[in-house]
C-alpha positions in Angstrom: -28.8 2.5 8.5 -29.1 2.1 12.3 -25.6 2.5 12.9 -25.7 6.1 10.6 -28.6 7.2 12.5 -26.8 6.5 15.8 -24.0 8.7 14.6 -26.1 11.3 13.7 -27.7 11.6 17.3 -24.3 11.8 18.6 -22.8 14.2 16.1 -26.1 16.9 16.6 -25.8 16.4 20.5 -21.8 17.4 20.4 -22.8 20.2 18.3 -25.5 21.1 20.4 -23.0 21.1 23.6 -20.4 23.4 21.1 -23.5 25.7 20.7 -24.1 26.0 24.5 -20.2 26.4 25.7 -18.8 29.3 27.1 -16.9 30.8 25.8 -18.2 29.8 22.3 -15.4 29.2 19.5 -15.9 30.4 16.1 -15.1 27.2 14.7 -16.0 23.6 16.6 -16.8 20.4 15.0 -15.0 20.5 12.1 -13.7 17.0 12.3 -17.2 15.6 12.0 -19.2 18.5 10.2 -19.0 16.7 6.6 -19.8 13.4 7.4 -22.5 15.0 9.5 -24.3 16.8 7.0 -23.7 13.6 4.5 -25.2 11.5 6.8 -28.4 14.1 7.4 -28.9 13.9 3.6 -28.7 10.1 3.1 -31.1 9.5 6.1 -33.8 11.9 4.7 -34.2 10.2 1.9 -35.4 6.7 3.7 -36.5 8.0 7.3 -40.4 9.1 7.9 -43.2 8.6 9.8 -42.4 8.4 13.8 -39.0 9.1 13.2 -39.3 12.5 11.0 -38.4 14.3 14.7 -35.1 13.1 14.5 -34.2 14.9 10.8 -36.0 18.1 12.4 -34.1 18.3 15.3 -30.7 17.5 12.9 -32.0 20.5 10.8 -32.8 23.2 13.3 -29.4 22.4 15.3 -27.0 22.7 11.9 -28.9 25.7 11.4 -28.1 27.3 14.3 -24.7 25.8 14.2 -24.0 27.0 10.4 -25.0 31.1 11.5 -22.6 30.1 15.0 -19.6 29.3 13.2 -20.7 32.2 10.0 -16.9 34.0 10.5 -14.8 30.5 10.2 -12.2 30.0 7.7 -12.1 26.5 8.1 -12.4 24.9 4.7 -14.5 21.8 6.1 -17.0 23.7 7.6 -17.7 25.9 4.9 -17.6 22.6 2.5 -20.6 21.3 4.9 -22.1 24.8 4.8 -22.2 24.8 1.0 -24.3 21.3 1.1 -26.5 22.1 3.5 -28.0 25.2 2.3 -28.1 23.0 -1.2 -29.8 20.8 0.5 -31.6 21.6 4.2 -35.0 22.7 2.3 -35.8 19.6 1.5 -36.2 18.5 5.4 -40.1 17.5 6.0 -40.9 19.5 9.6 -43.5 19.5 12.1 -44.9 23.2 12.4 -46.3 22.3 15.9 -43.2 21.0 17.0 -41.3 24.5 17.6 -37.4 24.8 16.6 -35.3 21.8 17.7 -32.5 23.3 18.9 -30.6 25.0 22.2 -33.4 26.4 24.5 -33.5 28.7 27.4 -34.2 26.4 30.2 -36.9 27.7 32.4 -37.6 27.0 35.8 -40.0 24.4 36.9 -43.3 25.5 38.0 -44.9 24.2 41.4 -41.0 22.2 41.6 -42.4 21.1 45.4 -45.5 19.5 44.5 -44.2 17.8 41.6 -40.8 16.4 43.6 -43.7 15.4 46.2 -45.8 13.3 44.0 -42.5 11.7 41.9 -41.3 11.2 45.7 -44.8 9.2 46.9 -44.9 7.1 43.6 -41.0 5.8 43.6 -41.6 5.3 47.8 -45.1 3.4 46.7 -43.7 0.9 43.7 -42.6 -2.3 44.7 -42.3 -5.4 42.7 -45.5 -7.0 42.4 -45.1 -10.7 41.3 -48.9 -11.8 41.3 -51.0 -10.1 38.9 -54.7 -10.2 37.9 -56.1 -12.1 34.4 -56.0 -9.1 32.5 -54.9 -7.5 29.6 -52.3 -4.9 30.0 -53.5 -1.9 27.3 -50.3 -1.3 25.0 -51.0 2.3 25.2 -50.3 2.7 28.5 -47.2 0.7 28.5 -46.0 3.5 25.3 -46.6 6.2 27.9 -44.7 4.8 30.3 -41.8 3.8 27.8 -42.0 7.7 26.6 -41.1 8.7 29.9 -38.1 6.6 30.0 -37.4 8.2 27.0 -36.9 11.1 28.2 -33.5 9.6 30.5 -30.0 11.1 29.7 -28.3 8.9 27.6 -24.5 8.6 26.2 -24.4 11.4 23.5 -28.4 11.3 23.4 -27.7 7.5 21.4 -30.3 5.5 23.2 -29.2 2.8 21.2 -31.8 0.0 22.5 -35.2 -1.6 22.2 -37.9 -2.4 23.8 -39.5 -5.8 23.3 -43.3 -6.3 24.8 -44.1 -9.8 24.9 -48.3 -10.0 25.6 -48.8 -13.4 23.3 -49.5 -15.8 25.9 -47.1 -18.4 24.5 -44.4 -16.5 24.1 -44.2 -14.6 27.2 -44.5 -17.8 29.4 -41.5 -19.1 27.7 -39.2 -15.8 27.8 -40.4 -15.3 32.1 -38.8 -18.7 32.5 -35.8 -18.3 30.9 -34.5 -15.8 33.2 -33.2 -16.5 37.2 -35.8 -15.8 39.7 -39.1 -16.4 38.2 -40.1 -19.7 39.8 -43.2 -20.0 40.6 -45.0 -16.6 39.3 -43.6 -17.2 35.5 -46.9 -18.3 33.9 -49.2 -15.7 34.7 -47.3 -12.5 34.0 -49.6 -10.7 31.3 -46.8 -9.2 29.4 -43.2 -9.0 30.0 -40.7 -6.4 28.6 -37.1 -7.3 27.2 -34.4 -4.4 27.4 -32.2 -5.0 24.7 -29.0 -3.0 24.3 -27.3 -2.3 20.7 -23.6 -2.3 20.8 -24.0 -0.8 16.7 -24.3 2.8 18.5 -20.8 2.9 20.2 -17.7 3.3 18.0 -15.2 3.1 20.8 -14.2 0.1 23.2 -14.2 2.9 25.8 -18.0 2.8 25.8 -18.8 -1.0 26.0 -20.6 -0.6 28.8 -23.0 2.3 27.7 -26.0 -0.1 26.7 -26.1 -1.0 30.2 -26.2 2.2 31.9 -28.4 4.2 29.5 -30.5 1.0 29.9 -30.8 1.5 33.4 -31.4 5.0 33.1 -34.1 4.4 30.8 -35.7 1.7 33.0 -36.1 3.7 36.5 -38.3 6.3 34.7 -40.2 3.2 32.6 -41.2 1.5 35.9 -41.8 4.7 37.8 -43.9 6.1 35.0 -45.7 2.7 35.0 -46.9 2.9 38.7 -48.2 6.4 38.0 -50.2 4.9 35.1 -52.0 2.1 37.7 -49.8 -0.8 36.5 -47.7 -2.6 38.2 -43.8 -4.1 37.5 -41.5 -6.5 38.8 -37.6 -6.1 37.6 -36.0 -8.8 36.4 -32.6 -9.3 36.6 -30.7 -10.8 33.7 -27.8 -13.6 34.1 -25.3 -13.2 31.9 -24.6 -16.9 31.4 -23.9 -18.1 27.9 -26.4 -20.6 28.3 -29.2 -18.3 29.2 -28.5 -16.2 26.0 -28.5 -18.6 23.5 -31.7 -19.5 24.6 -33.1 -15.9 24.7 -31.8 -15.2 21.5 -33.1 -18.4 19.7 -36.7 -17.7 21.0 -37.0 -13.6 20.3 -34.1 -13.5 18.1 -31.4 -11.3 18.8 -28.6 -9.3 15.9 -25.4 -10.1 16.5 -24.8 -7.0 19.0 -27.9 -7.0 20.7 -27.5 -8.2 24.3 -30.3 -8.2 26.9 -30.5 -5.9 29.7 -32.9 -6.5 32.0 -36.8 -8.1 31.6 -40.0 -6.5 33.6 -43.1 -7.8 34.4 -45.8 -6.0 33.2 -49.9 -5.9 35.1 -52.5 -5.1 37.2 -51.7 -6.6 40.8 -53.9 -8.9 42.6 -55.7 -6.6 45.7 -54.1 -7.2 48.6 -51.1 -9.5 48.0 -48.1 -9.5 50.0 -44.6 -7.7 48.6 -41.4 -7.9 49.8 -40.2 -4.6 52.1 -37.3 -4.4 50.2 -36.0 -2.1 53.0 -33.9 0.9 51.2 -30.2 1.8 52.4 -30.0 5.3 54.1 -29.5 7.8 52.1 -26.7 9.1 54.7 -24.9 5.4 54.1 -24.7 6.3 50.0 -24.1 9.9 50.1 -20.7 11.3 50.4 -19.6 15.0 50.9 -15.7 16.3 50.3 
């Protein structure tokens, strides 16, 4: 089911980029149209609940996409066309959400003050390694995950997880398992496990996609995570075979999951001591040609 899902976030974000070009064709995606709409119509019938968005969004973009393409001849997209509107009624929808679909972007209100307050927290965070007995609240740390959400992603897949470890045992023995824990391991209050899903990318080409729209996803998560009062420390994963056989044994891991990265999740102790971590220049990373 997972991997059908995945192509149907891929499949409605191509469409959505047909929708958007310019010039706009009067036929696009008819190679994938069918299975498209197939795949729309199997999924409804087992996903709900949190996930309902996703069949809304799916809906209100073939719409759109079924009155773009309304003077093609192509016999596959009137094929899907005569399905859908068999079928799209059916699709459960949000009435506060809106329409799903391509938007006119406006333009960011107060832009200075917001760039100056994303600007203080990313120049505030640094990774705290010393944290107080305290429970981190699980709400908070969804807030801050939302956020990360929102990253740019490889055809809008986000195909990973995100494992929060707050059972005492447990994350003790995951914080060790990792390089670079000594000696702060046992008193982390809850420790996040990025895990990448290979099950989203058809083609060799994108191998390395779980690790990029991981990344993505975990600048905002961190930064969204200072702004909420707690604090984060980055942990870098090995990839030594050793190292993930363990991690998989103890959380347990499918077949093409493959961890991305951990962070430490709490509320700081007052007044501890954190590396500089002295930044490069920005005129020593950016090029002009």
């Amino acid at each position: 089911m997972f991997s059908n899902r995945m192509f149907l976030r891929r499949s409605i974000h191509r469409m959505e980029k047909g929708l958007i070009s310019r010039p706009r064709r009067d036929s696009f995606a008819a190679d994938y149209v069918v299975r498209t709409v197939r795949t729309a119509i199997s999924l409804s019938e087992i996903v709900g609940g949190d996930d309902s968005g996703e069949l809304q969004w799916a809906s209100d973009v073939l719409a759109r996409y079924f009155e773009a393409t309304y003077a093609s001849t192509d016999e596959r997209i009137l094929r899907a066309r005569s399905m859908w509107e068999a079928f799209c009624g059916s699709i459960i929808r949000d009435s506060c959400a809106g329409e799903l679909a391509p938007f006119r972007q406006p333009q960011l209100e107060c832009a200075t003050a917001k760039f100056a307050g994303l600007k203080s927290i990313a120049v505030h965070r640094r990774s705290v390694r010393w944290f107080q007995d305290r429970d981190v609240p699980r709400a908070l740390v969804e807030e801050a995950a939302a956020v990360g959400l929102t990253a740019p992603s490889a055809c809008n897949r986000q195909s990973f997880r995100l494992l929060i470890i707050d059972d005492p045992e447990l994350r003790k023995r995951v914080a060790k398992i990792p390089m670079g824990t000594a000696g702060f391991a046992d008193q982390i209050p809850a420790i996040a496990v990025l895990i990448g899903q290979h099950r989203g990318y058809e083609h060799e080409r994108d191998r390395h996609a779980i690790y990029v729209d991981g990344g993505l996803f975990a600048s905002g998560f961190v930064l969204a995570l200072e702004g909420l009062g707690l604090n984060s420390c980055c942990i870098n994963w090995p990839e030594i075979r050793v190292k993930n056989r363990q991690i998989r044994k103890l959380i347990g891991l499918d077949e093409d999951e493959r961890v991305i990265m951990l962070v430490a999740i709490g509320y700081g102790t007052e007044n501890q001591l954190v590396p500089r971590s002295h930044k490069r220049h920005v005129k020593t990373v950016v090029e002009w040609r």
